[in-house]
DRENDO-1510 file (C-alpha; in Angstrom, 1 decimal, always signed):
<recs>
REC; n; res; u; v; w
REC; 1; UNK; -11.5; -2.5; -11.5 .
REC; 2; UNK; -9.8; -4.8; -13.9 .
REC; 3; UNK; -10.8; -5.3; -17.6 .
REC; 4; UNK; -10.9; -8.7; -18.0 .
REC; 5; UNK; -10.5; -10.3; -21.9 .
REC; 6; UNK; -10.5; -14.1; -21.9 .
REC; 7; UNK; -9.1; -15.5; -24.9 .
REC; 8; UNK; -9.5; -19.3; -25.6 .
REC; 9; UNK; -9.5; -21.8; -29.1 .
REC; 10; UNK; -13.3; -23.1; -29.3 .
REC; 11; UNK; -12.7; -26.5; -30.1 .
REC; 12; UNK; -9.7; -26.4; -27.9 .
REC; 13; UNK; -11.3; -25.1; -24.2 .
REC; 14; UNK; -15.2; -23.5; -24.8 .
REC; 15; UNK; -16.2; -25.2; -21.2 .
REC; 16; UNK; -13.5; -24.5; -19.9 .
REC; 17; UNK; -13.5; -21.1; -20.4 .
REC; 18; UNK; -17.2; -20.5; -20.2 .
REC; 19; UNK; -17.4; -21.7; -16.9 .
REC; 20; UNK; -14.5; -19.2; -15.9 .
REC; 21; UNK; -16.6; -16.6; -17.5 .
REC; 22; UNK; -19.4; -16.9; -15.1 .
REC; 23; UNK; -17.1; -17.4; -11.7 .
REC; 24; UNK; -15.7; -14.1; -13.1 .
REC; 25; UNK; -18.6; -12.7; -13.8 .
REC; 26; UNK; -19.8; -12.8; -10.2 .
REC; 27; UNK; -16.7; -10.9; -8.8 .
REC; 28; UNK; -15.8; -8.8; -11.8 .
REC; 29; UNK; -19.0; -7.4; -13.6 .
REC; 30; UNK; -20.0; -8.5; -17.2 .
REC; 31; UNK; -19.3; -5.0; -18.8 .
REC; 32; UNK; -15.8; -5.9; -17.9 .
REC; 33; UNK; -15.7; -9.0; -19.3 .
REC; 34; UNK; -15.0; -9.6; -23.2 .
REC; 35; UNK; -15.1; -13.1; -24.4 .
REC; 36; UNK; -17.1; -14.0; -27.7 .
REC; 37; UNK; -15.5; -12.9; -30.9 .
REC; 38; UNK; -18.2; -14.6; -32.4 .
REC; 39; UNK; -20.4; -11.3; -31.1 .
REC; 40; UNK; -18.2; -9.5; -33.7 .
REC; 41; UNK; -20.7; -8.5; -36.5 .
REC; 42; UNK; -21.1; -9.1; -40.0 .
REC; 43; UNK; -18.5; -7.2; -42.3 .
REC; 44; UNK; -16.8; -5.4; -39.5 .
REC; 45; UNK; -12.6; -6.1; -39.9 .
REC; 46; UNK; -12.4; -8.4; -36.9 .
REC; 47; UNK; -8.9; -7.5; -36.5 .
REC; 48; UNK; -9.5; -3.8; -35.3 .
REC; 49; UNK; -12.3; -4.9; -33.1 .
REC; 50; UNK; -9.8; -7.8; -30.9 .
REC; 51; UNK; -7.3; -4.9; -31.0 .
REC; 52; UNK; -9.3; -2.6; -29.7 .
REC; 53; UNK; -10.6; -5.5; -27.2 .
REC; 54; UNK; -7.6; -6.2; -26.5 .
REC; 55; UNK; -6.2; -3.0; -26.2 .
REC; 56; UNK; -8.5; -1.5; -23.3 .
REC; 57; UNK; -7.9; -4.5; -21.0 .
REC; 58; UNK; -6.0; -4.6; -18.4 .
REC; 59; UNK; -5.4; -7.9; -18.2 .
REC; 60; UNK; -5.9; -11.1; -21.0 .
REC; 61; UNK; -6.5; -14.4; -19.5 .
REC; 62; UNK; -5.4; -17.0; -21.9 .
REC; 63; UNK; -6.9; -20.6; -21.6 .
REC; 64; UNK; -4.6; -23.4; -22.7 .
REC; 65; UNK; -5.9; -27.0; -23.8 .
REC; 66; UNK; -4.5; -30.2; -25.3 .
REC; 67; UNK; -5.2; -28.4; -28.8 .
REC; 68; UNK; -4.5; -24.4; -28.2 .
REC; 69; UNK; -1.4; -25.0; -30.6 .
REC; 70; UNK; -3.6; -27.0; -33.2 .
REC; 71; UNK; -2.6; -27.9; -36.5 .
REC; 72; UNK; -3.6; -28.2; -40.3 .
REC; 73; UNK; -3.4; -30.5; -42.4 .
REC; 74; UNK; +0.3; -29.6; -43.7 .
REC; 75; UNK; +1.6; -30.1; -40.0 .
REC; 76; UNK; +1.9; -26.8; -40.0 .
REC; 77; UNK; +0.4; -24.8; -36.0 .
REC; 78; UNK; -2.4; -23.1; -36.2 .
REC; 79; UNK; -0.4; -20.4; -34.9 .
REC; 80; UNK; +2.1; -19.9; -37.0 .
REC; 81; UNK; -1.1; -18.4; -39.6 .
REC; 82; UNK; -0.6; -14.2; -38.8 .
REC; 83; UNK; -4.8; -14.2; -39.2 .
REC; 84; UNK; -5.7; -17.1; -36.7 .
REC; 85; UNK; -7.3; -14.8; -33.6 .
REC; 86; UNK; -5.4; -16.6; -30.7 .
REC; 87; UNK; -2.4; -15.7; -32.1 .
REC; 88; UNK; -3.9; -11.7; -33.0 .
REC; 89; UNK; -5.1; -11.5; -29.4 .
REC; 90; UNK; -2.6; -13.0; -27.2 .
REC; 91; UNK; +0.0; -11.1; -29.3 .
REC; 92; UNK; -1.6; -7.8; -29.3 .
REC; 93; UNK; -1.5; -8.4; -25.8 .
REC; 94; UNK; +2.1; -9.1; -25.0 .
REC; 95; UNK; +3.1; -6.4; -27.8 .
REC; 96; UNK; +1.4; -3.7; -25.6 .
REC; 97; UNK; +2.5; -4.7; -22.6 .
REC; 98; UNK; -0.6; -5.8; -21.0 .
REC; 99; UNK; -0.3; -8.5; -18.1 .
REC; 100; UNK; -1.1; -12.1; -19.7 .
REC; 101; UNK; -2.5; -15.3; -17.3 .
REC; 102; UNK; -1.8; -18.1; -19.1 .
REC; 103; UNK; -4.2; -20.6; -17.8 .
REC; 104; UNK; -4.0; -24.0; -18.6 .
REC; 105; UNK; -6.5; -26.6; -18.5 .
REC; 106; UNK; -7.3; -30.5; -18.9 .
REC; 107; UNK; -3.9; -31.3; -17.8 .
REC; 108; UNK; -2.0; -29.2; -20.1 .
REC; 109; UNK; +1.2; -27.9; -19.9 .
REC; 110; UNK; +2.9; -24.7; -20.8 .
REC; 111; UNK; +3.9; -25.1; -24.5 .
REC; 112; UNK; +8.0; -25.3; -25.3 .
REC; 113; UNK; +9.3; -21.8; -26.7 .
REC; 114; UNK; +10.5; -23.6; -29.7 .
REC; 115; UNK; +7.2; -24.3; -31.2 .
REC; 116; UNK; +5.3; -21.0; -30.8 .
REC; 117; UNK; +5.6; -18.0; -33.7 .
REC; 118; UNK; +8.2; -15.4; -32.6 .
REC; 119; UNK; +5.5; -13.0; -31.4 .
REC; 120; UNK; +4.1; -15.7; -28.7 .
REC; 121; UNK; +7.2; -16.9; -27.1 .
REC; 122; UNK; +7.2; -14.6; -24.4 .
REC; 123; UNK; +3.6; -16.0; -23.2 .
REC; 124; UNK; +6.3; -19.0; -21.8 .
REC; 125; UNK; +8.1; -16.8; -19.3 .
REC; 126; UNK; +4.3; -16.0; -17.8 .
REC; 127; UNK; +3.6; -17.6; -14.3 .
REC; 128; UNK; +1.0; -19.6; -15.5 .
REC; 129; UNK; -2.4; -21.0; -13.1 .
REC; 130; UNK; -3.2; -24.5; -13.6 .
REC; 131; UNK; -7.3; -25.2; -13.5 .
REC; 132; UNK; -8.0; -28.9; -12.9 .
REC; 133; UNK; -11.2; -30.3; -12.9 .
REC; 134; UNK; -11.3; -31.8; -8.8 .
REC; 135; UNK; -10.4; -28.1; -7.8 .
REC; 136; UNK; -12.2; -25.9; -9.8 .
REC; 137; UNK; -13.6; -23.6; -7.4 .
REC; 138; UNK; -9.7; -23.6; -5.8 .
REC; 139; UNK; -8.1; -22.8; -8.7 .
REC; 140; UNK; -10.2; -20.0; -10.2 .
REC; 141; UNK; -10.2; -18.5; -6.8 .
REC; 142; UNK; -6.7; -17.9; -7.3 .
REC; 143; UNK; -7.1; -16.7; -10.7 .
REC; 144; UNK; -10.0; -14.2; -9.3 .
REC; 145; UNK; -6.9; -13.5; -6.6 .
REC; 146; UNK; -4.4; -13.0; -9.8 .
REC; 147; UNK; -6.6; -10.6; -11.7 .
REC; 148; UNK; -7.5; -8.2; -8.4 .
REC; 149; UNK; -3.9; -7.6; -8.5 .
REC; 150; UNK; -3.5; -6.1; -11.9 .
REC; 151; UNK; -3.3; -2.6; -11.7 .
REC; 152; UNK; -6.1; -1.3; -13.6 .
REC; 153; UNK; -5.6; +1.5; -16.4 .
REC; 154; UNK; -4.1; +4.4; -15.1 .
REC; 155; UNK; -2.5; +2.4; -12.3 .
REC; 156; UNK; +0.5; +3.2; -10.4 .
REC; 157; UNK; +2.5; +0.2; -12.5 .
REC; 158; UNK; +1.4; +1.5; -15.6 .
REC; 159; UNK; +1.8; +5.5; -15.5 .
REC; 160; UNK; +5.5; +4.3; -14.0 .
REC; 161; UNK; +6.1; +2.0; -17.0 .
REC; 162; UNK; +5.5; +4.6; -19.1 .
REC; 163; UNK; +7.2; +7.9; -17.1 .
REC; 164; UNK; +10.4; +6.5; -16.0 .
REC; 165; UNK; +12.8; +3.7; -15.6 .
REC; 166; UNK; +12.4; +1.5; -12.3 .
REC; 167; UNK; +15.9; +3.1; -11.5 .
REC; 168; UNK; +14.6; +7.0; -11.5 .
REC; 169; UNK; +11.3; +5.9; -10.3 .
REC; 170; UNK; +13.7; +4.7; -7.1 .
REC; 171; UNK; +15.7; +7.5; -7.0 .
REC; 172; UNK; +11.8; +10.1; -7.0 .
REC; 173; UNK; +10.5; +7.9; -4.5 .
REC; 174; UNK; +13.1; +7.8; -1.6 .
REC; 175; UNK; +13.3; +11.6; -1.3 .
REC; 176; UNK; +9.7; +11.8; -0.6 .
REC; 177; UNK; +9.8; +9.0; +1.8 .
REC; 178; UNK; +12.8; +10.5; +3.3 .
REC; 179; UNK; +11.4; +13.9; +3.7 .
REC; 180; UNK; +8.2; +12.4; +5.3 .
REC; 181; UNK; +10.4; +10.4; +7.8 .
REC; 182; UNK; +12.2; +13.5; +8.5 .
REC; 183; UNK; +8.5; +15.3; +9.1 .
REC; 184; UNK; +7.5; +12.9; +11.5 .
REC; 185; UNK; +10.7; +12.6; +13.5 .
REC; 186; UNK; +10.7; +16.5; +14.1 .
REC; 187; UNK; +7.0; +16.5; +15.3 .
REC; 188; UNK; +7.6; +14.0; +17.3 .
REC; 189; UNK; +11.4; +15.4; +18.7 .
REC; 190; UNK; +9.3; +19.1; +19.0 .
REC; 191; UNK; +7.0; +16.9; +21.2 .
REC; 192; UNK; +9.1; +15.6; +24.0 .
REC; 193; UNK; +11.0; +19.2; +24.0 .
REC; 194; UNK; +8.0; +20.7; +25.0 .
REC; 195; UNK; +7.3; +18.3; +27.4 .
REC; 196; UNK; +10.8; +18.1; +28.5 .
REC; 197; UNK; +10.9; +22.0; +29.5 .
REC; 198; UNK; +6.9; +22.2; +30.7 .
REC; 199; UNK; +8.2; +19.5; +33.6 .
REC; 200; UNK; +11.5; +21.4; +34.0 .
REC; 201; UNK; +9.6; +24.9; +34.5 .
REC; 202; UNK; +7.0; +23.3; +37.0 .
REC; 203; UNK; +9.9; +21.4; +39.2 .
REC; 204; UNK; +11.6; +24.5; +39.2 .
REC; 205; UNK; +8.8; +26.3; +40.5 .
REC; 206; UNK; +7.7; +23.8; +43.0 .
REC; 207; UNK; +11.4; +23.4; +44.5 .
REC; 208; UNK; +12.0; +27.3; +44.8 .
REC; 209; UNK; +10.9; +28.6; +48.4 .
REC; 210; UNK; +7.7; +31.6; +48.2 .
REC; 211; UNK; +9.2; +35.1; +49.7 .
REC; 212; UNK; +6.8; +35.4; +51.9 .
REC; 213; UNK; +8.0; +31.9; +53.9 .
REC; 214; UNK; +11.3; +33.8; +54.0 .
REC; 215; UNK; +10.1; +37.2; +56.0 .
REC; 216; UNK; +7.1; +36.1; +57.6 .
REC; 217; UNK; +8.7; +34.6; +61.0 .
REC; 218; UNK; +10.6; +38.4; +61.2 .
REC; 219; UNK; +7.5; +39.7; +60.9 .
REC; 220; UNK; +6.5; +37.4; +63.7 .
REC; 221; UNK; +9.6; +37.8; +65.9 .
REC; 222; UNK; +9.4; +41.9; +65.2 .
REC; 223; UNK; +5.9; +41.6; +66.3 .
REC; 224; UNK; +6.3; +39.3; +69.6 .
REC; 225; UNK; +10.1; +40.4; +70.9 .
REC; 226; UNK; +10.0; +43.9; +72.2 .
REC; 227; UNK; +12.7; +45.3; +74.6 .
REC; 228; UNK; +11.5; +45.9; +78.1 .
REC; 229; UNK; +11.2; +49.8; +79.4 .
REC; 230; UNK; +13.6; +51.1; +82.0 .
REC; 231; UNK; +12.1; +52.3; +85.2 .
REC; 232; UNK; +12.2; +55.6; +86.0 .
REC; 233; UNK; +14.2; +55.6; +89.6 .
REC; 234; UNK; +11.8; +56.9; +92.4 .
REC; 235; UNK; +14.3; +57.5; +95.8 .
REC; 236; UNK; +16.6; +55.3; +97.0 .
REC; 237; UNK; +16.6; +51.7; +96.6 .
REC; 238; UNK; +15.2; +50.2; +100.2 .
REC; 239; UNK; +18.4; +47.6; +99.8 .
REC; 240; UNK; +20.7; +51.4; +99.5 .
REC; 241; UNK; +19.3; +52.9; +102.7 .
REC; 242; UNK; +19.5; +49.5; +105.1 .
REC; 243; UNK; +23.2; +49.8; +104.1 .
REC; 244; UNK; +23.9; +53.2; +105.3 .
REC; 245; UNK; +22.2; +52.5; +108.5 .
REC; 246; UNK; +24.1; +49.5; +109.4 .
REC; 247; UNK; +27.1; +52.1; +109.2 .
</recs>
């Protein structure tokens, strides 16, 4: 299952992104959920500890208000400061490659590439989800549906991100898809063979005629047919001796 790291600007989206917390929290459970920097204690470098955060998630769901880009008093973003935490988070993020949600919220739209730090821009070429307030239960379902389909550490995406190219991961997989095609296409061929000559044998079988049909009316005829015995001559025939009288 999906680490889930929601990172948000307090003053920017809290509500916003507390009440994504807990509809994630029902799908996804809390012990993958990291949201609160403020649980961060005293006099631990807070850098290390978003890294880290940061680091074992799978995915990082950023919510975007009105204010996410913010701004002191010199004009200046918020985000162009290399300390503010949105920036260290959402950065980390793209810098290891992990998938980034933007999410953006009370009406807000995706900030122009021209305004972000360098290390930010590429947050703008991120399909982003837009949570409005009418459709809140619509719209995080589809960020609930968005976060399912991250692969989670040690995912098929990510060991092939970091083994091979897409290219030679194309060129591994056909052969094994191949071969298996070719596996199943000789069972099945080796099937119908067998089939095939177990109908030809039995045909042959029933059309052939049994040797004993063949000599068993001989048998018969031998048996029934038998040649009639001479008689043995006993004087002369009665028709001989008329014939010699009439002389």
């Amino acid at each position: 299952m999906s680490k889930i790291f929601i990172s948000y600007r307090r003053d920017d989206s809290a509500g916003y992104a507390q009440a994504i917390y807990s509809r994630l929290a029902q799908d996804f459970s809390k012990d993958r959920l990291f949201m609160e920097v403020d649980t961060i204690g005293p006099g631990v470098d807070f850098e290390r500890v978003i890294e880290k955060a940061v680091g074992e998630c799978d995915v990082l769901v950023a919510v975007i208000g009105k204010r996410w880009v913010g701004g002191e008093a010199s004009g200046t973003s918020r985000l162009d400061n290399a300390k503010d935490y949105v920036r260290l988070e959402i950065s980390t993020a793209l810098a290891r490659d992990i998938r980034v949600i933007p999410v953006l919220v009370d009406g807000m739209t995706m900030p122009s590439e021209d305004i972000l730090p360098a290390p930010l821009r590429p947050i703008t070429r991120r399909h982003a989800i837009e949570i409005s307030n009418t459709r809140f239960n619509f719209d995080v379902e589809r960020l609930i549906t968005a976060v399912r389909r991250v692969p989670t550490e040690g995912g098929e995406i990510k060991r092939e991100n970091t083994s091979a190219s897409p290219s030679e991961q194309h060129v591994t997989r056909k052969p094994k898809s191949f071969a298996l095609r070719r596996l199943i296409y000789g069972v099945a061929t080796a099937g119908v063979a067998v089939i095939i000559l177990s109908l030809t044998i039995w045909w042959t079988k029933r059309q052939e005629p049994k040797q004993t049909d063949k000599l068993e009316p001989h048998k018969q005829m031998g048996a029934s047919v038998r040649k009639p015995k001479k008689a043995k001559p006993t004087g002369t025939p009665p028709s001989f001796v008329g014939w010699h009288g009439v002389s």
